[in-house]
C-alpha positions as CSV (number, residue, x, y, z in Angstrom):
1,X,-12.7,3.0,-8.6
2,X,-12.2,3.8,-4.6
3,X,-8.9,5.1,-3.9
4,X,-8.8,7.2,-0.4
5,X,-6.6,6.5,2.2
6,X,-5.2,7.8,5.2
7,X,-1.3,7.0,6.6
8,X,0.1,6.8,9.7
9,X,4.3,6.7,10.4
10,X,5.6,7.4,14.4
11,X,6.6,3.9,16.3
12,X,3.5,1.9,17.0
13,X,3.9,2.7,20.8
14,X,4.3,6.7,20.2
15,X,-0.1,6.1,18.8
16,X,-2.9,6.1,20.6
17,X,-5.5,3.8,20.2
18,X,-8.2,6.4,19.0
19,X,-5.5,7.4,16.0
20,X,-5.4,3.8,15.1
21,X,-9.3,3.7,14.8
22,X,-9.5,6.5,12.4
23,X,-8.0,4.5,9.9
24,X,-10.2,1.6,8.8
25,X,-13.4,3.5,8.5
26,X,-11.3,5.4,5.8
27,X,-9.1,2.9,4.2
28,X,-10.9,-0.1,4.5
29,X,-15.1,0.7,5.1
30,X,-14.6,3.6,3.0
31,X,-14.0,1.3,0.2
32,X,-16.0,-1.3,1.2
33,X,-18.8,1.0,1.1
34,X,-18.2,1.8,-2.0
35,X,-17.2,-1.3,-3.4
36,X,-20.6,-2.6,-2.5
37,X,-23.0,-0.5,-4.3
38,X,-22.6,-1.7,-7.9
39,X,-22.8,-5.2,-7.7
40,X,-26.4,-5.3,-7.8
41,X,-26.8,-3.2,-11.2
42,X,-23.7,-5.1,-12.5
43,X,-25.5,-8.6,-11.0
44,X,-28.3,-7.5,-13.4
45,X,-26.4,-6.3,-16.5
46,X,-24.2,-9.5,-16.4
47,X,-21.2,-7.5,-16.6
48,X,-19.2,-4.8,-14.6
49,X,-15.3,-3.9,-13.0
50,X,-14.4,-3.0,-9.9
51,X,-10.9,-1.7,-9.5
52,X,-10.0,-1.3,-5.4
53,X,-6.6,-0.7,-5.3
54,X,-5.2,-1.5,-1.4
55,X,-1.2,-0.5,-2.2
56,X,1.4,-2.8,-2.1
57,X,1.3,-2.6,1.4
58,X,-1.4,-4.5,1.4
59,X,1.3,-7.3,0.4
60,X,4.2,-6.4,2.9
61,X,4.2,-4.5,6.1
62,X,6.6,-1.9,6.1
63,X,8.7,-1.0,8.7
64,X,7.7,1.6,11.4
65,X,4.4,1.4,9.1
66,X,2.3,-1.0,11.2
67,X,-1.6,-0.1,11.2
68,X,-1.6,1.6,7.1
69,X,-1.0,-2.0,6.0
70,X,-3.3,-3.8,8.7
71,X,-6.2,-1.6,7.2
72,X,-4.9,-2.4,3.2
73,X,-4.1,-6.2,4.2
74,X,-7.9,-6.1,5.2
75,X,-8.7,-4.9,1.9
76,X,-6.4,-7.5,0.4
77,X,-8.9,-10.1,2.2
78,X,-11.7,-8.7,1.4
79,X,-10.9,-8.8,-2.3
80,X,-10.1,-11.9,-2.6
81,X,-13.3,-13.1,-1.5
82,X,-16.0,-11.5,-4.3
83,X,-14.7,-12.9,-7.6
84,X,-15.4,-16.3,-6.6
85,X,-19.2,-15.3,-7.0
86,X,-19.1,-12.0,-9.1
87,X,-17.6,-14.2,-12.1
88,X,-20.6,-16.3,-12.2
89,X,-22.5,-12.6,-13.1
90,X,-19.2,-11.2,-15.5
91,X,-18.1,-9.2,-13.1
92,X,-14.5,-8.6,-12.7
93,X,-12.5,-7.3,-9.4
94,X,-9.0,-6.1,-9.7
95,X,-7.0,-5.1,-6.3
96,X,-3.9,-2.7,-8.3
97,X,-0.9,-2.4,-6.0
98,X,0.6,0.6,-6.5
99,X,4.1,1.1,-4.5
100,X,5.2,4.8,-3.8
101,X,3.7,7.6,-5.4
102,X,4.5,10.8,-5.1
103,X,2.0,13.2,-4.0
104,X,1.5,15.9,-1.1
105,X,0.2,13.5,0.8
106,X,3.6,11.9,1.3
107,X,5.1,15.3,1.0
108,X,3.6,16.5,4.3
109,X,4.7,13.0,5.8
110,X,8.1,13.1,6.7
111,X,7.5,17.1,8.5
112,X,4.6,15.6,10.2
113,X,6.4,12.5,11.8
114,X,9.3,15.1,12.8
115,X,7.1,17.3,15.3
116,X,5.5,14.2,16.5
117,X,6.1,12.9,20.7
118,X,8.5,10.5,20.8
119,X,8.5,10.5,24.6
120,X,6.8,7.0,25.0
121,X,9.3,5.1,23.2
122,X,13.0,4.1,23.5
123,X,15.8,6.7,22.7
124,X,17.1,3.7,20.4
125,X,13.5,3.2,18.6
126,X,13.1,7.4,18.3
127,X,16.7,7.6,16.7
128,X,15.9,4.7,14.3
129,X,12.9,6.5,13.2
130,X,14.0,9.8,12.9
131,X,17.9,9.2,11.7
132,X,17.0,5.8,9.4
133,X,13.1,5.5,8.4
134,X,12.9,9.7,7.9
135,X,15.8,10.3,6.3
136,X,15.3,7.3,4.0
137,X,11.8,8.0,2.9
138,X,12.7,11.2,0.8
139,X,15.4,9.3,-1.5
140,X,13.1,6.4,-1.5
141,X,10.3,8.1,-3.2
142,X,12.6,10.2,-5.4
143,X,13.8,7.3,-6.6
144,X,11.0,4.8,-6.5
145,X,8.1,7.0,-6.7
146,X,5.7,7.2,-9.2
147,X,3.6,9.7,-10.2
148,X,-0.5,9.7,-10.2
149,X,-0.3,10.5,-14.0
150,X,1.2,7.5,-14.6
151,X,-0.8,5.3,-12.7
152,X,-4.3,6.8,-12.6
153,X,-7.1,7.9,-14.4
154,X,-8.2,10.6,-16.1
155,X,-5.1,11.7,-16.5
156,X,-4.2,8.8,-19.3
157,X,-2.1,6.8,-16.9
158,X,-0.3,3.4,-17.9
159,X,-1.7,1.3,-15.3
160,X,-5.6,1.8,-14.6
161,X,-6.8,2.6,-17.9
162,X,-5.2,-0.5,-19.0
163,X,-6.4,-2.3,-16.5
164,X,-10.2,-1.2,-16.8
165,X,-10.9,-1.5,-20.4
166,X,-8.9,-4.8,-20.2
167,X,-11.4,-7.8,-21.6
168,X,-9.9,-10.0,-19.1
169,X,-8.7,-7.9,-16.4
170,X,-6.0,-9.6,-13.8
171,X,-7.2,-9.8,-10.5
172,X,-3.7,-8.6,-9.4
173,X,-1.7,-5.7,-11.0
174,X,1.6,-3.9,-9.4
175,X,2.7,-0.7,-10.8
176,X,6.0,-0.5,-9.7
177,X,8.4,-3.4,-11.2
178,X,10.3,-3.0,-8.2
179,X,8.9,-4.4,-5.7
180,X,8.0,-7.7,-7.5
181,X,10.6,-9.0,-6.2
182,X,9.3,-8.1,-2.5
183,X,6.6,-10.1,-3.2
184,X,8.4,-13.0,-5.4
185,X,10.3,-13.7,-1.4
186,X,7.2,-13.6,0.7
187,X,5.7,-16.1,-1.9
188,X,8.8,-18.3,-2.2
189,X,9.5,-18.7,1.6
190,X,5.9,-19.5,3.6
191,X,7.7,-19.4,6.8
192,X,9.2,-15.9,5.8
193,X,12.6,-16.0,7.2
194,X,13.7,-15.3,3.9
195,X,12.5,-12.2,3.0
196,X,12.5,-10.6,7.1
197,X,16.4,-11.2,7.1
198,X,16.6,-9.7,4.1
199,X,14.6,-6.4,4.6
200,X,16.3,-6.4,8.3
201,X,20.0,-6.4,6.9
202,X,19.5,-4.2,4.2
203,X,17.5,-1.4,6.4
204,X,20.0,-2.2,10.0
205,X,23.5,-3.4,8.4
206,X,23.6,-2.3,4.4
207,X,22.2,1.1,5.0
208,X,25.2,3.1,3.0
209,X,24.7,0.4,0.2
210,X,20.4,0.8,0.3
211,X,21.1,5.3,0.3
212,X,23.4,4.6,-2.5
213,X,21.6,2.3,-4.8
214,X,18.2,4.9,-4.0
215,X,20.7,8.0,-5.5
């Protein structure tokens, strides 16, 4: 089971290239490097599981999130391309897509992103941010979030464990019931029209009805 990562929030022109690098070799070799280790054992023992979960992010870019979901769309890709010759050796690989969970990790987010130098952006794009997108992310995860416990092993979650001993494990598996129907629109609509103007006016013109429905 690989499940590191590393985030990144502030507008995509407020980054520096060399912060952008540091994520892949985390979020996507990181796992790759582990990912690649067992097959040969597994090859041998004509039977294994590998459970790489990329996030649901790895389904949907989020807004003002652009290079965390580049790195888990990679990993997205580069599950999708093993099973076709790990189930001719029993081996199963299963890509989990948790949504938010609620750790420090995204605890120290939101402080972070406030001391950050918004200089090389737009006083519009710096106002979205910090007034829509930070203030949002709190009551989003308070009432979206879930917790490690009940995701991941060992602490007995309801998703991994599950997922692992399963005989027949699903290649995909989201945690979070809702966001299915995130990715029921991108899915539905190939052009994805659909589900951009609906993400747009729910973030831009339904904001009062998105902070009430989080509460």
């Amino acid at each position: 089971v690989s499940n590191a990562g590393v985030g990144m929030a502030p507008p995509l022109e407020c980054q520096s290239l060399a912060a952008m690098q540091s994520l892949p070799p985390t979020n996507f070799f990181g796992l790759v490097r582990l990912v690649k280790e067992p097959p040969p054992d597994m090859k041998r023992r004509r039977g294994g599981h590998i459970v790489a979960p990329p996030s649901i992010m790895g389904l949907q870019g989020i807004v003002f999130n652009d290079i965390p979901p580049a790195s888990k769309f990679a990993v997205e890709g580069f599950c999708e391309s093993p099973p076709l010759q790990a189930l001719r050796f029993n081996v199963a690989i299963s890509p989990p897509q948790p949504g938010p969970v609620t750790t420090e990790f995204e605890a120290k987010s939101p402080p972070e992103a406030e001391r950050a130098d918004y200089s090389r952006t737009d006083p519009e794009t710096a106002d979205i941010f910090t007034n829509l997108y930070l203030r949002n992310s709190p009551p989003l995860f308070a009432s979206l979030g879930q917790t490690p416990e009940d995701i991941a092993p060992p602490t007995g979650g309801r998703h991994t464990p599950p997922l692992i001993e399963a005989a027949r494990p699903p290649f995909r598996h989201q945690t979070n019931v809702a966001y299915t129907p995130m990715a029921a629109l991108k899915h539905a609509d190939p052009p994805g029209a659909l589900m951009t103007d609906a993400f747009y006016k729910l973030v831009f013109k339904y904001d009062a009805v998105l902070r009430l429905s989080l509460r």
